[in-house]
C-alpha positions in Angstrom: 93.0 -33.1 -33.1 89.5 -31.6 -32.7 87.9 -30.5 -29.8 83.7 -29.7 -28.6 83.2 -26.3 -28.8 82.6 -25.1 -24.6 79.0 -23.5 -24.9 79.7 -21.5 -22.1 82.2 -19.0 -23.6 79.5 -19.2 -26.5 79.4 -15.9 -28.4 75.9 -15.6 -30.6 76.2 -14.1 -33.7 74.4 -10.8 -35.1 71.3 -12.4 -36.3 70.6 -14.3 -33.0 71.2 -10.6 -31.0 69.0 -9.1 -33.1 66.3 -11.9 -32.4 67.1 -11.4 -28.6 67.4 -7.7 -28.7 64.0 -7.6 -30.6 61.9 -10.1 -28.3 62.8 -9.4 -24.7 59.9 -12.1 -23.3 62.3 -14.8 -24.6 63.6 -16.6 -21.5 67.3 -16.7 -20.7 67.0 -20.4 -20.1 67.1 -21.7 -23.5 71.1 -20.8 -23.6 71.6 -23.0 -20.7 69.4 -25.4 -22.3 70.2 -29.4 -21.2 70.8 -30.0 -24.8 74.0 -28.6 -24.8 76.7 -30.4 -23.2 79.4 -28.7 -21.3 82.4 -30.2 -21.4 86.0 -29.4 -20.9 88.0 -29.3 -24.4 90.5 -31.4 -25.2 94.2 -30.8 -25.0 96.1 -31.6 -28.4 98.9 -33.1 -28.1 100.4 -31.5 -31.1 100.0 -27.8 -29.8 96.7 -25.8 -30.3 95.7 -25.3 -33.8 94.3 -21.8 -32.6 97.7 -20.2 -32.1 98.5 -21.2 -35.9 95.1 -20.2 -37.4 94.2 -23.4 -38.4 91.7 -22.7 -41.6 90.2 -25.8 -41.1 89.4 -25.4 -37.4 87.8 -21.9 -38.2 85.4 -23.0 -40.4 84.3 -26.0 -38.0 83.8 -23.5 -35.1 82.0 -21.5 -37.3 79.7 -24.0 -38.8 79.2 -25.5 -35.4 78.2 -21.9 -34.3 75.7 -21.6 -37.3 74.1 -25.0 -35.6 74.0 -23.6 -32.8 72.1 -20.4 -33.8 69.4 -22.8 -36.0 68.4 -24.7 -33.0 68.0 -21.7 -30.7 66.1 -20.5 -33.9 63.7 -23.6 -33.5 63.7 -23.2 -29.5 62.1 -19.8 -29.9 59.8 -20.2 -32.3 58.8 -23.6 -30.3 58.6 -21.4 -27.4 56.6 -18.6 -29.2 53.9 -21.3 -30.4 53.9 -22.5 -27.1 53.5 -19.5 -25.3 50.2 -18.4 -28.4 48.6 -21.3 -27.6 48.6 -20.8 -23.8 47.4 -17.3 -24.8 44.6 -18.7 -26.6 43.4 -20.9 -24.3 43.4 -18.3 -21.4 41.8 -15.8 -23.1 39.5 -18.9 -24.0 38.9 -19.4 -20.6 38.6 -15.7 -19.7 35.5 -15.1 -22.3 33.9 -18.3 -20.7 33.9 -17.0 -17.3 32.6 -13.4 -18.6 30.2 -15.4 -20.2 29.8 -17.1 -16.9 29.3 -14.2 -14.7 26.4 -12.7 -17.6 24.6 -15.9 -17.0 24.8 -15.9 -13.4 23.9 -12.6 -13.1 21.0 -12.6 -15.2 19.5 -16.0 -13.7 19.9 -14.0 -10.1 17.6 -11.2 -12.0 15.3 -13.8 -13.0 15.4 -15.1 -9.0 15.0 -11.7 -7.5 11.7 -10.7 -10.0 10.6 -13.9 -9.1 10.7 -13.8 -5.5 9.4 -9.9 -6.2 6.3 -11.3 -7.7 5.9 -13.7 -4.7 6.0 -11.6 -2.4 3.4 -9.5 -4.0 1.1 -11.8 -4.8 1.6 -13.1 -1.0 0.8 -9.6 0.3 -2.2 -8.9 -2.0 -3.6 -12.2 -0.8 -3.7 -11.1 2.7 -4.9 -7.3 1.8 -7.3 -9.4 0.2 -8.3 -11.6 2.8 -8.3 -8.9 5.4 -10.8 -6.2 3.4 -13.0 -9.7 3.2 -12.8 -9.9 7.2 -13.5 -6.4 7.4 -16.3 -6.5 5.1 -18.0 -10.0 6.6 -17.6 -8.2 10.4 -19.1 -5.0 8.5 -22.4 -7.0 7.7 -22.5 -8.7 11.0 -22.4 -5.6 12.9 -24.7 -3.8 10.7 -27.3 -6.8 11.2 -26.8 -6.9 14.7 -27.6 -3.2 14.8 -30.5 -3.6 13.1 -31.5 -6.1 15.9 -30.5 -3.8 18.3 -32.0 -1.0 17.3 -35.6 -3.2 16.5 -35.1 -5.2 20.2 -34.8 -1.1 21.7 -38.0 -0.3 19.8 -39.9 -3.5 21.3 -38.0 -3.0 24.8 -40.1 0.7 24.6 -43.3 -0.6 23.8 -43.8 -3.1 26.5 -42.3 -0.1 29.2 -45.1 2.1 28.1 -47.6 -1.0 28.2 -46.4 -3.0 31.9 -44.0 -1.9 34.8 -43.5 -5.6 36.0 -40.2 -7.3 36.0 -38.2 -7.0 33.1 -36.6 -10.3 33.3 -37.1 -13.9 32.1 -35.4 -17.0 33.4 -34.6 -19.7 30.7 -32.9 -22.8 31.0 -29.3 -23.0 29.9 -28.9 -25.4 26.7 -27.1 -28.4 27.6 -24.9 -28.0 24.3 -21.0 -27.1 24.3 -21.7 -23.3 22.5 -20.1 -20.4 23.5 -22.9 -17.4 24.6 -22.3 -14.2 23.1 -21.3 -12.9 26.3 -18.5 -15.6 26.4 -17.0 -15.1 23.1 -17.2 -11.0 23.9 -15.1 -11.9 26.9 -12.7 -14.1 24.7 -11.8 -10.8 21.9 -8.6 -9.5 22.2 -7.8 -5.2 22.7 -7.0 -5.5 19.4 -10.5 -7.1 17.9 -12.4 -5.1 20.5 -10.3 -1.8 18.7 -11.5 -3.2 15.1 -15.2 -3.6 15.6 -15.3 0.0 17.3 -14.2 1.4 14.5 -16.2 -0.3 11.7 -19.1 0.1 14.0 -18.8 4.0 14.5 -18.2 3.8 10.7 -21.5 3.2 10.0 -22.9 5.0 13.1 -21.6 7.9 12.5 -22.7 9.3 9.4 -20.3 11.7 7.1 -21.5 15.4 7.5 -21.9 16.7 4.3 -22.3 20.7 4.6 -19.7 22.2 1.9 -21.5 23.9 -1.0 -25.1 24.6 1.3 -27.0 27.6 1.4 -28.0 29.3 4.7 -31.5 27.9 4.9 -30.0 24.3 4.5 -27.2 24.7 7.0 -30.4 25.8 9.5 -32.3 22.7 8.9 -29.1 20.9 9.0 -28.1 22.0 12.3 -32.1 21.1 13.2 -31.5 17.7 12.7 -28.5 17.3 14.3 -30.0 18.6 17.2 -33.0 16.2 17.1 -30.7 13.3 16.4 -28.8 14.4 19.7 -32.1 15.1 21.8 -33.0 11.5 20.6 -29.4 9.9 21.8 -29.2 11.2 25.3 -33.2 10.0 25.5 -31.9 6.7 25.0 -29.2 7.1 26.9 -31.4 7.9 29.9 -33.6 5.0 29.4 -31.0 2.4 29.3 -29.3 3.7 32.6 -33.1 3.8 34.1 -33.2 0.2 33.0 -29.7 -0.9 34.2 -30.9 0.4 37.5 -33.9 -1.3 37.6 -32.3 -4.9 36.6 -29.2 -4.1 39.1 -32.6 -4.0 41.9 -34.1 -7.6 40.1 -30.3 -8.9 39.6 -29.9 -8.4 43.9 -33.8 -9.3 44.7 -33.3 -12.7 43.0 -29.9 -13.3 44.5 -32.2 -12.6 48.3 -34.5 -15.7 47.2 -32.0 -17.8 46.7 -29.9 -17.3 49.4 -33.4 -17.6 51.2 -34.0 -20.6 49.6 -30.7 -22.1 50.6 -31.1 -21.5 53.8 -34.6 -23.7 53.8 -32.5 -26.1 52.2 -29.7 -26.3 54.8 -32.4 -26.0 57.6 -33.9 -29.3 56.0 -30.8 -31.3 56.3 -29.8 -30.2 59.4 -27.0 -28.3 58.3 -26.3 -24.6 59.4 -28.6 -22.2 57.8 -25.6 -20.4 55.8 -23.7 -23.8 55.2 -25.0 -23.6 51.4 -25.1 -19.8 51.0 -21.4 -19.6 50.7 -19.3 -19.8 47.0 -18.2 -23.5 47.9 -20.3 -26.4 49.3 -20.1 -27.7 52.9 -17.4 -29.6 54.2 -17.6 -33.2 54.5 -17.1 -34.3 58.2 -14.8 -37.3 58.3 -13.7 -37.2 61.9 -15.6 -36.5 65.4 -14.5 -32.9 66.8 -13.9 -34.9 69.9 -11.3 -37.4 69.1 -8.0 -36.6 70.4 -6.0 -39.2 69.5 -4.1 -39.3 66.0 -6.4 -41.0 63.3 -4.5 -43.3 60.9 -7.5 -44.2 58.4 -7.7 -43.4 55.0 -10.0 -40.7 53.8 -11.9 -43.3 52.3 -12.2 -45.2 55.6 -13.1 -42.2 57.4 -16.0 -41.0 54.8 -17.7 -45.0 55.0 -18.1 -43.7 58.6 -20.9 -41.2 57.4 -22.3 -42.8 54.9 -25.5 -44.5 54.3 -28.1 -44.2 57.4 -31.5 -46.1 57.9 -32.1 -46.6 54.6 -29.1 -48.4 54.0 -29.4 -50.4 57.3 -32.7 -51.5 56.5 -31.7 -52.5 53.3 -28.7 -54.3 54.4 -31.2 -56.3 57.3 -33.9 -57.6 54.4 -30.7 -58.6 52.2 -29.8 -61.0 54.9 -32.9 -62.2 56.2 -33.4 -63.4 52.0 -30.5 -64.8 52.1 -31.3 -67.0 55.2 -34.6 -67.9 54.0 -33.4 -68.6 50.6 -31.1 -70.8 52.0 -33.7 -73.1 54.0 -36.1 -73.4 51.3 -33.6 -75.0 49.1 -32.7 -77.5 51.8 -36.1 -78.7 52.5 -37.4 -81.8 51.7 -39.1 -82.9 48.7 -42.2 -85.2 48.6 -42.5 -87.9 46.3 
């Protein structure tokens, strides 16, 4: 009787170890494929053909043997195809993610010049800007030094010509501006620093001596001198005239504590009640009372308030009233 073949004591034949042999990547799986069946072989109840060297039985184990090297055949070369194309597609995938990365890597380029340029443009905006300020603060100073220098001229002219008072009294304006004074007092360290500088800039003028001959170093050094005889001159005359408005500053401050004091003396205050940096106190309460006063401040300032004036007034509004009231009650002829 025939028997299956047990795939277990399977014995490939020289082509199929040569295909193994040659290819070790081929898995070791595809002998113990599912395809094959396992099974136990039959026992013949005759006797086994084997021990008689049954022709017959030879040629069908070798012919299932042949079958069985074909479709491992097919099995590797399925695997092999299998196993290109997920080669293929990985190296697919591999070049699109170089491909990636170059793309990335240039768009970040692009970002960073970009950002670059930004941040140049940003910065030479405000270098900009700031030689503008410097410039506009230039101008200013150099017209009010012009001013200066003119109001210093003027200021010399009427010494020579009077020695009275150097002073004038004006009336504040009843605007919201800022004096000068006030917005000098409102610069920071840092602005004050700034306008030194640009202002000595110009003061100061570059000494040019290279390349001069002895004659012109001489009248050079002439000059200079003059200019500094001409400096401490003025430097003289404005402490001679900061003395003399300290004197006016404290003469005027006598008058109108003097003044204050007629003032006070008028309303029968104490002389020095108004000389002092805050007004009088309002009396609310006798220095005599002992007892504990519950009344509001308001209460206790109606106390001081008003006077003849008031009382008077007060008097006449009630003696209209009254009258008022009897002339509409008369009688009426007919």
């Amino acid at each position: 009787m025939e028997c299956e073949y047990d795939v277990l004591n399977y014995e490939p034949t020289k082509a199929l170890k040569h295909l193994l042999a040659t290819d070790p990547e081929v898995p070791g799986s595809i002998l113990g494929t599912s395809r094959f069946s396992v099974r136990k072989p039959r026992q013949s109840v005759i006797g086994d053909p084997t021990d008689k060297g049954d022709p017959e039985f030879i040629k069908r184990q070798e012919q299932k043997k042949s079958d069985l090297d074909e479709q491992l055949k097919e099995y590797i070369a399925e695997w092999r195809k299998q196993r290109s194309k997920e080669e293929d597609e990985l190296k697919r995938l591999k070049e699109k993610q170089s491909k990636r990365k170059v793309m990335r890597a240039d768009e970040e380029k692009r970002m960073a010049e970009r950002k670059k340029q930004e941040e140049e443009r940003r910065q030479r905006e405000v270098e900009e800007k700031k030689q503008r300020d410097i410039e506009e603060k230039r101008r200013r100073l150099e017209e009010a030094e012009k001013k200066r220098q003119a109001m210093m001229a003027s200021l010399k002219d009427q010494t020579n010509k009077n020695k009275g008072p150097n002073f004038t009294i004006t009336k504040k304006d009843q605007g919201f501006n800022l004096s000068s004074a006030q917005i000098e007092r409102n610069k920071t360290k840092e602005q004050l620093e700034e306008e030194k500088k640009i202002s000595l800039s110009f003061r100061i003028k570059p000494l040019d001596i290279e390349n001069l001959s002895l004659e012109k170093l001489r009248t050079k050094a002439q000059e200079l001198w003059e200019a500094i005889i001409k400096l401490e001159t003025e430097k003289y005359d404005l402490e001679e005239r900061q003395k003399r408005q300290d004197y006016d500053l404290k003469e005027l401050k006598e008058r109108q504590k003097q003044q204050l004091r007629h003032k006070a003396q008028k309303k029968g205050l104490d002389p020095e009640a108004l000389t002092g940096k805050y007004p009088p106190m309002i009396q609310v309460a006798s220095k005599y009372e002992r007892r504990v006063d519950t009344r509001s401040y308001d209460d206790k300032k109606k106390l001081f308030e008003g006077g003849l004036d008031t009382f008077l007034a007060e008097i006449s509004e009630k003696t209209w009233k009254s009258k008022y009231e009897t002339f509409t009650k008369r009688g009426k002829c007919k």
